[in-house]
N, C-alpha and C positions, 0 to 999 in steps of 0.2 A: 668341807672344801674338797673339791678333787685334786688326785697325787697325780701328776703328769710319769707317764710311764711310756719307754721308749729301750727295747732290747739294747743291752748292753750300756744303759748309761744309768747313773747315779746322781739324783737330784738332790742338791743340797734344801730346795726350798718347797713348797708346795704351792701347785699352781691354782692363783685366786680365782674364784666363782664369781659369775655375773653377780649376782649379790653381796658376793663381799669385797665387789668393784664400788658397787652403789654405795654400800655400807661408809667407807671411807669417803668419797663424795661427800655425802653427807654427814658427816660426822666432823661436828664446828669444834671440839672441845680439844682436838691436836692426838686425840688417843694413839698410842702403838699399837697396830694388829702385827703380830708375832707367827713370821707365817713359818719358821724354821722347823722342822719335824722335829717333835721330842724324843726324849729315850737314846741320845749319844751322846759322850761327848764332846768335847773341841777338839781335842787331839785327835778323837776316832774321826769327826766329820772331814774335818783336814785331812787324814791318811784315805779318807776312800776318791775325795776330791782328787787329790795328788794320783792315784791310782789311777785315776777313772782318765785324768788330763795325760798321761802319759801313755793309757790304752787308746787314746783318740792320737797324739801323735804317732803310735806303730801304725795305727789303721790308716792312716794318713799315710807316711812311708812305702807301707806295702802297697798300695794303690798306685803313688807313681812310681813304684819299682817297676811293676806290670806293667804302667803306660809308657814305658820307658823299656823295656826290654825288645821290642820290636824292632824298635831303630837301634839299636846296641846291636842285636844278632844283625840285622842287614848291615850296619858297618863293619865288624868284623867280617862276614862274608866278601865284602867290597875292598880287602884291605886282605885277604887271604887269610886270618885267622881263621881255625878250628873253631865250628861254637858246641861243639860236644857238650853233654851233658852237665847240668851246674851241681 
């Protein structure tokens, strides 16, 4: 199967193959395919989870910090604040 891989993020599962699309299609007998990557933990999958969802929150953040700082300085500007360095 291929690992779906994308800088900076943490897959908890690995991403199904055309064939192991079909596979389950086909397959009458109710089987589980177990797509969770071996070799962790629960606790550890959990802690990178947690990590990964709270590194996606800053990035989120910092993003409209930025889209938001432009209209912050022109309003202090408009209003006589100093916007001097942060």
């Amino acid at each position: 199967m291929m690992m779906t891989t994308m800088p900076g993020r943490t897959f908890r599962f690995r991403r199904p193959s055309f064939l192991g699309g079909m596979a389950r299609v086909l397959d009458l007998t109710g089987g589980d395919f177990c797509l969770e990557r071996p070799g962790r933990t629960a606790a550890e999958r959990d802690a990178l989870a947690l990590a990964n969802d709270w590194a996606r929150v800053g990035g989120d953040l910092r993003q409209a910090f930025q889209r938001v700082a432009p209209d912050v300085d022109r309003a202090r500007r408009a209003h006589g604040h100093d916007t001097g360095a942060r």
